[in-house]
LUMTI-589224 format. One record per residue: residue in three letters; x, y, z of N, C-alpha, C in turn. Coordinates in steps of 0.1 Angstrom, whole numbers, plus 5000, padded with zeros to 4 digits. Layout:
ALAXYZXYZXYZ ...
This chain:
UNK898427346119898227316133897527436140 UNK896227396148895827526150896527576163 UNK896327716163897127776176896727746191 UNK895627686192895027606202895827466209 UNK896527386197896827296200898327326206 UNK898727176209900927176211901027016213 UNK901727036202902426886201903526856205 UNK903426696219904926666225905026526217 UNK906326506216906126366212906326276225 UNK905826136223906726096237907025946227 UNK907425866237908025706233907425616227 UNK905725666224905325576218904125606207 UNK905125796204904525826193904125986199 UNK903926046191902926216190902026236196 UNK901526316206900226346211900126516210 UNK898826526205898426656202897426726218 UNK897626846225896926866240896327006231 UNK895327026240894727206238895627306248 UNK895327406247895827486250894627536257 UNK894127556274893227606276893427696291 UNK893127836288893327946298894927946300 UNK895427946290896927946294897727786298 UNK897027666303897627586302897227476293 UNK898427356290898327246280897727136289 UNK896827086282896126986289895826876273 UNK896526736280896826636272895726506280 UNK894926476275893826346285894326276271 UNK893826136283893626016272894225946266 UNK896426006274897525926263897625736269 UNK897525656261897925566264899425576269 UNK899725486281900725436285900725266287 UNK899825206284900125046283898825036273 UNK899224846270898024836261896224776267 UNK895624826258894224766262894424646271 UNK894124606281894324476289892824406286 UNK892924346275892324276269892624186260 UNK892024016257892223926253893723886261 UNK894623826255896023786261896523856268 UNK896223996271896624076278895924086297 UNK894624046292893324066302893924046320 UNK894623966321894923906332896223896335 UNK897523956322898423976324899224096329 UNK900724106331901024256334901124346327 UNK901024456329900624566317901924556306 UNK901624576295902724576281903024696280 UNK903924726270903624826263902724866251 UNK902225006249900925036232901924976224 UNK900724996213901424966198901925126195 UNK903225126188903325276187902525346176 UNK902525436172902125516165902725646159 UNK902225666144903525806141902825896137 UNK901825906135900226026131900326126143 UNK900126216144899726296158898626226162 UNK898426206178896826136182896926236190 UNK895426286187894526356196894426316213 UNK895026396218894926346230893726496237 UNK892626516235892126616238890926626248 UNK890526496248889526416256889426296266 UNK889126246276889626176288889326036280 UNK890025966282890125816277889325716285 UNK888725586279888025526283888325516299 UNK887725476308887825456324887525286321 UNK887725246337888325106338886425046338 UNK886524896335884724826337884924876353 UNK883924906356883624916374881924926376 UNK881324896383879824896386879325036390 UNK878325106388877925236391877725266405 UNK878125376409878125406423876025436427 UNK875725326435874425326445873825436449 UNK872325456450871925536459872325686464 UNK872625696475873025876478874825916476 UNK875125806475876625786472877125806457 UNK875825736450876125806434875925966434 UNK874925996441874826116440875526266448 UNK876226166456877326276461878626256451 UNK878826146449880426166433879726106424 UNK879926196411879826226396881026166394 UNK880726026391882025956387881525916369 UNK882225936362882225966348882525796342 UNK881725716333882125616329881925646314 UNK883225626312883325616300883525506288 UNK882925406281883225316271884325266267 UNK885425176262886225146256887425076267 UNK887724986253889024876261890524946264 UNK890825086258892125156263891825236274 UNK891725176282891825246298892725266306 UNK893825186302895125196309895625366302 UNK895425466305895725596301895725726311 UNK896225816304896625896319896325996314 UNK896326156319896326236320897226356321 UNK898126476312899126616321898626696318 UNK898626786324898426936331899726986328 UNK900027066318901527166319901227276319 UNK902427376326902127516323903127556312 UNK904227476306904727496294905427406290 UNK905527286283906027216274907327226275 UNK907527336271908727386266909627436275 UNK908927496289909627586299910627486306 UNK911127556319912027466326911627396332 UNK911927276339911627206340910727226361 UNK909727156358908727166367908827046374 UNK908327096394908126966398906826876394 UNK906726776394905926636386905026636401 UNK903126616400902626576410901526436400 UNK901926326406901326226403900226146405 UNK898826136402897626166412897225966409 UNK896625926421896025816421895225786428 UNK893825836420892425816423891925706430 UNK891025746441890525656451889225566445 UNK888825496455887325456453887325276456 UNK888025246467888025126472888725006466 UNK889325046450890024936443888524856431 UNK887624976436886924896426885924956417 UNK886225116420885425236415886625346412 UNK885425436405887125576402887625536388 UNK887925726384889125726376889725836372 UNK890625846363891026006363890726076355 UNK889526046353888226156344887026256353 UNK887526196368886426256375886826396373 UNK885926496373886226606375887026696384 UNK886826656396887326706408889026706406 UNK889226646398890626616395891326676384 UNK890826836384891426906372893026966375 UNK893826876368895126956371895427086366 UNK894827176360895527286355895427346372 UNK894827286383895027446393896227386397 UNK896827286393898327266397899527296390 UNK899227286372899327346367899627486365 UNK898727566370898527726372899327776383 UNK899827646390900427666405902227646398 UNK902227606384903627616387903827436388 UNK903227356389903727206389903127106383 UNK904127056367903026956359902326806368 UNK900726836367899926726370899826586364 UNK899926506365899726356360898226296367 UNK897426266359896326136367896126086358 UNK896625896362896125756359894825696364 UNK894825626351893825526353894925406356 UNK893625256360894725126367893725066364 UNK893824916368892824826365892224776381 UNK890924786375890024786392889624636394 UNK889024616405888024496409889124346403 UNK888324276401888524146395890224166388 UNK890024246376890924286368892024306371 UNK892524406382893024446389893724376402 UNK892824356412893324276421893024136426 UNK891724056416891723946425892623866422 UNK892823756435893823696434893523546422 UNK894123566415894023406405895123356404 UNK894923246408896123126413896423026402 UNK896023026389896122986379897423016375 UNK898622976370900023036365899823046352 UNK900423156349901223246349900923406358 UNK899123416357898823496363899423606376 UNK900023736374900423756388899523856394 UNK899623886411898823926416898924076416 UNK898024146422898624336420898224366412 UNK897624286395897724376385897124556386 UNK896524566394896424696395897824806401 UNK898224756410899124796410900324816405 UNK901124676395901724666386901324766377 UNK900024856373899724896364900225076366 UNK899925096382900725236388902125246385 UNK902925116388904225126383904925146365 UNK903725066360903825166352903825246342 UNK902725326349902325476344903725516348 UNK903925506361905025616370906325596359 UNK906625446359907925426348908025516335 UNK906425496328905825636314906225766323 UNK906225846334906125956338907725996335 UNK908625886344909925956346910625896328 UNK910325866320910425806305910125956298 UNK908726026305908226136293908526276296 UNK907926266305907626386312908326516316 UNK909926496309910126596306910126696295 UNK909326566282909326696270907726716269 UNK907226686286905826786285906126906298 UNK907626916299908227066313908426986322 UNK908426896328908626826340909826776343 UNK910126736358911126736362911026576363 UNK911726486358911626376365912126326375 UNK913126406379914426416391913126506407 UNK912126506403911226586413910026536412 UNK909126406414907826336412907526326424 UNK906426396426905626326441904126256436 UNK904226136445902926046440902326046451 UNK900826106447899826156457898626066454 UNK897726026467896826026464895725996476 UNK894125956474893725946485892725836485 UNK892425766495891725636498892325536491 UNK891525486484892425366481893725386470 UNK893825516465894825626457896225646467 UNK895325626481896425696494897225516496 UNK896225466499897125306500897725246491 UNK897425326478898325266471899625346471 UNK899725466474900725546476901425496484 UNK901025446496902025366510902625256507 UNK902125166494902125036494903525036482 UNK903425156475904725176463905625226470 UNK905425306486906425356493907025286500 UNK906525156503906825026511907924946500 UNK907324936483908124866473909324926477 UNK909325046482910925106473911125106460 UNK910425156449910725146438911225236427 UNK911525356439912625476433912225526422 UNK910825556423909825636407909025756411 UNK909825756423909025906431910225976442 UNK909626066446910926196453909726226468 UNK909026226465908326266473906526226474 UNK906026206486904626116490903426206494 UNK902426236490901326276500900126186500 UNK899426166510898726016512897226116522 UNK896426126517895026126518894326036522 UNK893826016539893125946543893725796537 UNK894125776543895125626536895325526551 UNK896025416549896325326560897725226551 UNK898525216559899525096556899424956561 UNK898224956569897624856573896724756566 UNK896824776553895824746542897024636533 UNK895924496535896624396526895824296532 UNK895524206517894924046519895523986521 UNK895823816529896423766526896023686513 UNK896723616511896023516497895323406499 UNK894823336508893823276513893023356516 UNK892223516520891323536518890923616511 UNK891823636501891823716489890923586480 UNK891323476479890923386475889223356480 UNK888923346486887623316493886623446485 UNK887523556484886623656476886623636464 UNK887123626455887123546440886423456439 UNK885823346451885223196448883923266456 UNK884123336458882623396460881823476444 UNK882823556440882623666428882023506421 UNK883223416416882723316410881623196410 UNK881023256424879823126427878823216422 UNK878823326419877623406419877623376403 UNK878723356396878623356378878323236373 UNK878223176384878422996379879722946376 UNK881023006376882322956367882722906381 UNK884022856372885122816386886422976386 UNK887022956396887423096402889023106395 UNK889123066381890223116375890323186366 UNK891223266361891923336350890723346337 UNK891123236334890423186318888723146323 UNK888323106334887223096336886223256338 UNK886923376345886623496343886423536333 UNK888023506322887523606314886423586302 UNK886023476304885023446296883523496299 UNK883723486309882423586314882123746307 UNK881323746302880723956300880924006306 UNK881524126310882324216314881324286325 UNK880124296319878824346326878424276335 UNK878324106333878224046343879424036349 UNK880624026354882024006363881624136368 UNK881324236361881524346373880124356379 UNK878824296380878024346388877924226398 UNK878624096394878624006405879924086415 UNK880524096409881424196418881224286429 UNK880324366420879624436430878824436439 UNK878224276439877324266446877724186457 UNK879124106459880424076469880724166475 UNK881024316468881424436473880424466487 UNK879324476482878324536489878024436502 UNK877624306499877524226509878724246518 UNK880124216522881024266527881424386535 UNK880724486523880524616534879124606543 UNK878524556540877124566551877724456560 UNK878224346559878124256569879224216576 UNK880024256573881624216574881924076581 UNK881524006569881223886575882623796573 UNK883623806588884823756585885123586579 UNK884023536584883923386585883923356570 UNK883223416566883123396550884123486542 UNK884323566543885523686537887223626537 UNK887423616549888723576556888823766565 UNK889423716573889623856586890423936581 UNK891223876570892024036564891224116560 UNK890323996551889424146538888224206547 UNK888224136558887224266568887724376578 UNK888924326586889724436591890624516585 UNK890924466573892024596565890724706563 UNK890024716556889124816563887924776553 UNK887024626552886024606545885724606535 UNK886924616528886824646508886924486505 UNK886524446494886324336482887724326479 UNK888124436475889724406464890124516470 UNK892024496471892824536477894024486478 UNK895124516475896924456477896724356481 UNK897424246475897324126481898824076486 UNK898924006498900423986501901223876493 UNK901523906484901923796472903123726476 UNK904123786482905523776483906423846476 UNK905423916462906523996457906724106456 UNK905724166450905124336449905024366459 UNK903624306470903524326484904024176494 UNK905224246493906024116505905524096517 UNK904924236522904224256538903524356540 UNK903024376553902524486551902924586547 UNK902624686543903124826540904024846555 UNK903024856564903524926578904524876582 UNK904624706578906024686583907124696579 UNK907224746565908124746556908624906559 UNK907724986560907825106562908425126575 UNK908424996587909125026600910324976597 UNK910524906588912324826587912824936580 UNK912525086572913125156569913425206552 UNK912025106545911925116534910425246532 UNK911525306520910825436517911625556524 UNK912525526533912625646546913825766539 UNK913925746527914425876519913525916509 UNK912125936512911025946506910226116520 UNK910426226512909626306525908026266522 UNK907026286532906126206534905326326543 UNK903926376533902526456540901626356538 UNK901026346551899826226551899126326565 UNK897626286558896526346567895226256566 UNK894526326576892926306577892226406577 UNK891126326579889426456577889126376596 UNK888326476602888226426617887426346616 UNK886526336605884726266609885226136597 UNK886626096595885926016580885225896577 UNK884725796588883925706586882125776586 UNK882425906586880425926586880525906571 UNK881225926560880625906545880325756543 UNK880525686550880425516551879625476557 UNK878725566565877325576572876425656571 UNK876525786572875325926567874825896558 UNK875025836546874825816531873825686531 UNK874225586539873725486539872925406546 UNK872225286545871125216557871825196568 UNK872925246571873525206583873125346595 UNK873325476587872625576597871125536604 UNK870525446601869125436608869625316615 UNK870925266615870525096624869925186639 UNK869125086646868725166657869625046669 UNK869625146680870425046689872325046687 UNK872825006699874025036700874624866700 UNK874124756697875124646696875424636680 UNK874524626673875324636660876424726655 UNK876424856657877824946658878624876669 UNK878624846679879824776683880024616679 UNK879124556672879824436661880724466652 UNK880124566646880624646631882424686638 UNK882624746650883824796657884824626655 UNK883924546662884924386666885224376658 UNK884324396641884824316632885924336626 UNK885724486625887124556621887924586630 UNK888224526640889724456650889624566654 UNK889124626661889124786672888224686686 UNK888924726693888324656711886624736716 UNK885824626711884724686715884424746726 UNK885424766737885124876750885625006744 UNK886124986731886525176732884825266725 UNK884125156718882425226723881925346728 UNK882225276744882325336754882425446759 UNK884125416761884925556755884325656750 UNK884725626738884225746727883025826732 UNK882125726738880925776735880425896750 UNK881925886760882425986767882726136765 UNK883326156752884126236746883026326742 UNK883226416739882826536730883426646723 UNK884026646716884726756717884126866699 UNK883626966707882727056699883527066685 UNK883127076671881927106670881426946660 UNK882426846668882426726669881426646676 UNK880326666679879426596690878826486684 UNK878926366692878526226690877626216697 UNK876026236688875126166706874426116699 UNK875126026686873725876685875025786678 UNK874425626683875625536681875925546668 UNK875725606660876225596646877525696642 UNK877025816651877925866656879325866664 UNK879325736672880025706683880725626675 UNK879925516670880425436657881825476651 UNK881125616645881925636633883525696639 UNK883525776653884425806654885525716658 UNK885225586668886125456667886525396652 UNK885625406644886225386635887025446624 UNK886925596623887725706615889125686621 UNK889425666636890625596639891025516642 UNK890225436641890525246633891125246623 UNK890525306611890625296593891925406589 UNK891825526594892625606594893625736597 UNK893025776612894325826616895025766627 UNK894825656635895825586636896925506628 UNK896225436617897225396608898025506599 UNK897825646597898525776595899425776607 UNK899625816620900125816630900925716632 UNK900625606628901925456628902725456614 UNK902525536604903425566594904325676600 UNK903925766606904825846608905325826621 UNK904925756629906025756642906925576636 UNK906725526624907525456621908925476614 UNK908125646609909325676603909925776616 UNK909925766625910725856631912225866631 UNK912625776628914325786622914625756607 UNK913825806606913725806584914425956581 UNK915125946572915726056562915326126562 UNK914126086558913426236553912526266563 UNK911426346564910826366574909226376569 UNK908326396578907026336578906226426584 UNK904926476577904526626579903526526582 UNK902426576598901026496593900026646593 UNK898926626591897926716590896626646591 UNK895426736595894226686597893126796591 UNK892626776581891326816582890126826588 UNK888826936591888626966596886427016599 UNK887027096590885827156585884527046582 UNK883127116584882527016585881327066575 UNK881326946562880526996551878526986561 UNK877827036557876427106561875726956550 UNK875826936543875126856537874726746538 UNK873526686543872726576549872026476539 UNK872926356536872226286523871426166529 UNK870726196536869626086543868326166546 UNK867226086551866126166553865826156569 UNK866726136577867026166594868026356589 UNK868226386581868926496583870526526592 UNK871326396594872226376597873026416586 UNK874426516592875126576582876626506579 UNK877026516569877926466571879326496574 UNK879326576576880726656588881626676585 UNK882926656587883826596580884326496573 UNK883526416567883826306562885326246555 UNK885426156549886326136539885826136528 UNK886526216521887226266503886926396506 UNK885826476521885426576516886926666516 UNK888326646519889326726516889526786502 UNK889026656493889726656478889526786472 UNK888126836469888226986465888727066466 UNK889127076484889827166486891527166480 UNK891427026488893027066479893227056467 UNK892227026457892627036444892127206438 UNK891127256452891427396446890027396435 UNK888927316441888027296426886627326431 UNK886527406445885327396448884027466443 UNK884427546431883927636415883327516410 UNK883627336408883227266401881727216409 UNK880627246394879327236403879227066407 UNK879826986403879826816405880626786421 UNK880826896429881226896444880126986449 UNK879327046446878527126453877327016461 UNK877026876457876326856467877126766480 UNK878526776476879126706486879726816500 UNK880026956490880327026500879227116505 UNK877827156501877527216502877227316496 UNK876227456502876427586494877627676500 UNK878427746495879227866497880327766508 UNK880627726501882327636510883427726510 UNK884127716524885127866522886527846516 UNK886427946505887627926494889127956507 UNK889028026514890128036519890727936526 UNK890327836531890627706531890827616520 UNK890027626509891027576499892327616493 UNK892527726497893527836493894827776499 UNK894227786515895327686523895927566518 UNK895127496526895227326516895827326504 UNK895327406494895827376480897527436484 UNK897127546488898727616487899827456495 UNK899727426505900427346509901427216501 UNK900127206494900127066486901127096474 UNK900827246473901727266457902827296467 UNK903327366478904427396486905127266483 UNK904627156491904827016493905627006483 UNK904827006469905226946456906426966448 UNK906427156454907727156446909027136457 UNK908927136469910527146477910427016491 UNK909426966489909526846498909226926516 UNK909427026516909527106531908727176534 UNK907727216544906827296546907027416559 UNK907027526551907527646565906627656576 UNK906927726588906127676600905627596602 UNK906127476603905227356601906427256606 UNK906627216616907627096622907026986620 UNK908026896615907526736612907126666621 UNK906626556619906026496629907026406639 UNK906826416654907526366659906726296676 UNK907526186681906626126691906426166706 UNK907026356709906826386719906526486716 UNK905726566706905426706711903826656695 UNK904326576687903326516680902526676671 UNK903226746663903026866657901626806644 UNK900526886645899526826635899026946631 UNK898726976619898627086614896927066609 UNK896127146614894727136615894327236606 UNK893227216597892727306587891227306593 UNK891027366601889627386605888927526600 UNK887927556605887027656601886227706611 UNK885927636624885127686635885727786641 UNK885327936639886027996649887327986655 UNK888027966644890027926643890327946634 UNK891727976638892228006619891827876611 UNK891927936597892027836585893127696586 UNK894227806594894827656594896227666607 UNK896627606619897627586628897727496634 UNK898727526641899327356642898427316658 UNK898327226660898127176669898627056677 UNK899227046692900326966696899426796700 UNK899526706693898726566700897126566702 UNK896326636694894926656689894426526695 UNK893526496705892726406715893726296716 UNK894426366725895326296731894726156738 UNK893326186745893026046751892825946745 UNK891826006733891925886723892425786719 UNK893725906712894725856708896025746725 UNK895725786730896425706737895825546744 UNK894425566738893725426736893625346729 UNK895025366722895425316709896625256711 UNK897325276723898925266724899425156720 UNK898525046723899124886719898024846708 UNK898024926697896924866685897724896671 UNK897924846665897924886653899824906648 UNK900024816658901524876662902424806646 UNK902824846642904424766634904324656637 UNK904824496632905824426640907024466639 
C-alpha cells in the first residue's frame, strides 16, 4: 500500500482515498446503485457489495444534465463526467483514525437540473483543514429525479429520496472516516439550499444542524403542474408522459428536450401552460413535488407547525441575487419597463412594488435601469423574504436561527452593455468554501477578491459546523431582526446589522406568509 494512500472500509466494502497536503480525500464512493434499467425510475437501492479495495481517488460519474448556455457556461465550470454510477459522494477527512469530527454535508445547487459534486468550487479539504469532515453528493436531476410520473409504482422526489440516502450512508459510515455522526450539519445552496429546507420540513432526524444558501421554503409543485411539465418534456420526444415511455428514450435526447422546457419557462414564465406553481416557486422545470408523502406541504408550512424546530438553522442571502438570472442573459437588454413588471406578476410579487423599488437606492446598490429594479423585487421575491419567513417561523423553535446576508459586489460584467453583476447568487460560494485561489471562480469573482472576507464567511460556516452557536452574533428574532452582513464597501468585513431596508421589507408584511 503506498504511503499516499488510507484505507476505510465502510458497508459495502473497502475504499482506498489519497492522502493530499495532509488531508484524506476519498471521491467517487458509491452509496446507491446505478439508477438504471429497473432501477431508472425507482427509489434508490442499495450497490452491489464489493471486497477488493476500490479506488476511490477520482470524482465519480455526475448525473445526465444538459450543458450550461452561453455566458452562464462560462461563469460555472461545471464538470460532466460519463457513466451510469452517479449516485456517489464525496469525504474530506483530517484523520480517519482521529476523534471524532463534526460531519458538514454539502448539496449542490443548479435548479434540480444541473450540478454536481465534482465541481470544483467544492473542495472539502478547506473544511477538512478546518477541523470538520466534508461530505458532497451527487442525486438524480431533471426528469430522473423529479418529474412527476403517475404511472405506479413510480414515486415522486426521486431526487430527493436519493439525499436521504446518502445522508442514511453518512450516519451508517462516517465514523470510520473521523466523523461524528451524533454532529451532521446538511448545508447547501440554491436548489442544494431548498433541498435542505425541504429535509428540515421531513423531520427526518439525519442531521443536527442546517445551513441554507440563498434558498426558499416556498418552493413546491403541485402534481397537476408538475404534470403539465412532463407532457410538455414528452410532446417534444414524441412519447406519451410515463415511466417506461421515458425511459426508452436516449438519454441525450430526455435531457436536451428537457432542457429546452427548462429554458422556455425561464424566459417566459408562462403560467397558463406551466401551472402557477412551476412559475411562482421561482421558474424552474423540476423541483419537490407535493406528493403527500416526502413533501406533504410546503416546506414553510411545515416549518411553521414546528417541524425541524430542534434543528439550529444559518440561512442567508447575497443582496443582488436575481442579477445572475439577468446580467448573464437576453434579459439585461429587454428595453422598457412592462416586461420586468410581467416577469414581477408572474412570479406572485404585486406589480406596484416596481415602483417602489425603483424609489430606493441605497449605495453601493443603485438601480437606475429596469433590469435593475427588476432584479431587486425579485431577489426578495425568490429569496430573502422566504429566508426571513423561515426564521420568523421559527421564532418559538428550540433551537435558534442565525440569518446573514451577503454583500460584496463581484466587478465582473458578462454581457456586452457592461452591466456588472454585483452581488449576485452563488457569488457567496467561494467564499465560504474558502476557494477563491481556484482559477474556475476567477471569472465569476473577478481579479483580486478579498481573501479576508472569505476568511470571515468561511470561518463562520466551520464555527456553525462544529457547535451549532455563533459568538456575537444574536439569533434572529422579530423585533430587533439581528442580520449579520458580510460587506466590503467601506465597512467592516463583517457586522451585524438591526432590520437591513426595513421599508422594503415591510412591503412584504402580508406576502409570503405561512398558512
Amino acid at each position: 500500500m503506498s504511503p499516499n494512500t488510507v484505507t476505510v472500509e465502510t458497508t459495502y466494502g473497502p475504499v482506498s482515498g489519497l492522502i493530499e497536503n495532509g488531508i484524506a480525500a476519498f471521491r467517487g464512493i458509491p452509496y446507491a446503485a446505478p439508477p438504471v434499467g429497473p432501477n431508472r425510475f425507482g427509489p434508490p437501492a442499495a450497490p452491489q457489495p464489493w471486497q477488493n479495495i476500490r479506488n476511490a481517488h477520482e470524482f465519480g460519474p455526475t448525473p445526465p444534465q444538459p450543458p450550461l448556455k452561453g455566458k452562464l457556461g462560462e461563469l460555472f465550470h461545471n464538470p460532466i463526467i460519463p457513466g451510469d454510477d452517479y449516485l456517489n459522494l464525496n469525504v474530506w477527512t483530517p484523520d480517519p483514525q482521529g476523534r471524532p469530527a463534526p460531519v458538514l454535508v454539502w448539496i449542490h445547487g443548479g435548479a434540480f437540473t444541473t450540478g454536481s459534486s465534482a465541481v470544483t468550487a467544492y473542495d472539502g479539504a478547506t473544511f477538512a483543514r478546518d477541523g470538520v469532515v466534508c461530505v458532497t453528493i451527487n442525486y438524480r436531476l431533471g426528469v430522473d429525479g423529479f418529474a412527476y410520473l403517475q404511472d405506479a409504482p413510480v414515486p415522486a422526489n426521486r431526487g430527493l429520496l436519493d439525499q436521504i440516502f446518502a445522508l442514511e450512508w453518512v450516519r451508517d459510515n462516517i465514523a470510520d472516516f473521523g466523523g461524528d455522526p451524533d454532529n451532521v450539519t446538511l448545508a447547501g445552496e440554491s436548489a442544494g439550499a431548498m433541498s435542505v429546507l425541504t429535509l428540515l420540513a421531513a423531520d427526518t432526524g439525519l442531521f443536527h444542524k442546517a445551513i441554507v444558501e440563498s434558498g426558499s421554503a416556498h418552493i413546491g409543485q403541485t402534481r397537476e403542474d408538475a404534470a403539465l411539465v412532463v407532457r410538455a418534456v414528452a410532446a417534444r420526444l414524441g412519447v406519451e408522459p410515463t415511466a417506461q415511455a421515458l425511459a426508452s428514450v436516449d438519454v441525450a435526447a430526455l435531457v436536451a428536450a428537457q432542457g429546452e422546457v427548462s429554458e422556455d419557462i425561464t424566459l417566459n414564465a408562462d403560467a397558463e401552460r406551466y401551472g402557477a406553481s412551476t412559475i411562482a416557486s421561482c421558474g424552474m422545470s423540476f423541483m419537490p413535488v407535493l406528493d403527500g408523502e416526502v413533501v406533504a406541504q410546503l416546506p414553510i408550512d411545515a416549518i411553521a407547525s414546528g417541524r425541524g424546530s430542534d434543528v439550529p438553522v444559518l440561512i442567508g442571502t447575497a443582496t443582488e441575487e436575481f442579477r445572475l438570472f439577468v446580467v448573464p442573459t437576453p434579459l439585461v437588454a429587454w428595453p422598457g419597463v412592462q416586461p420586468f413588471k410581467n416577469r414581477i406578476r408572474a412570479y406572485g410579487a404585486p406589480v406596484e412594488f416596481y415602483d417602489r423599488y425603483a424609489e430606493t437606492n441605497v449605495p453601493p446598490y443603485v438601480r437606475n435601469a429596469p433590469s435593475g429594479i427588476a432584479s431587486a423585487v425579485l431577489t426578495d421575491r425568490m429569496f430573502r423574504i422566504p429566508s426571513y419567513r423561515v426564521a420568523e417561523a421559527r421564532a418559538d423553535a428550540l433551537a435558534t436561527t442565525h440569518v446573514f446576508e451577503f454583500g460584496w459586489r463581484s466587478p465582473s460584467a458578462p454581457n456586452l452593455l457592461g452591466v456588472k453583476l454585483g452581488a449576485c447568487h452563488s457569488l457567496p460560494l467561494p467564499f465560504a468554501w474558502d476557494t477563491l485561489d481556484n482559477p474556475d471562480s476567477a471569472e465569476f469573482t473577478g481579479p483580486n477578491p478579498p481573501q479576508d472576507l472569505a476568511d470571515a464567511l468561511h470561518e463562520r460556516w466551520v464555527e456553525f459546523a462544529r457547535t451549532g452557536d455563533l459568538t456575537d452574533w444574536a439569533p434572529y428574532n422579530a423585533t430587533d431582526r439581528p442580520v449579520m452582513t458580510f460587506y466590503r464597501d467601506n465597512q467592516p468585513v463583517n457586522t451585524v446589522v438591526h432590520d437591513p431596508r426595513r421599508d422594503e421589507r415591510e412591503l412584504w408584511k402580508n406576502e409570503l406568509r405561512a398558512n
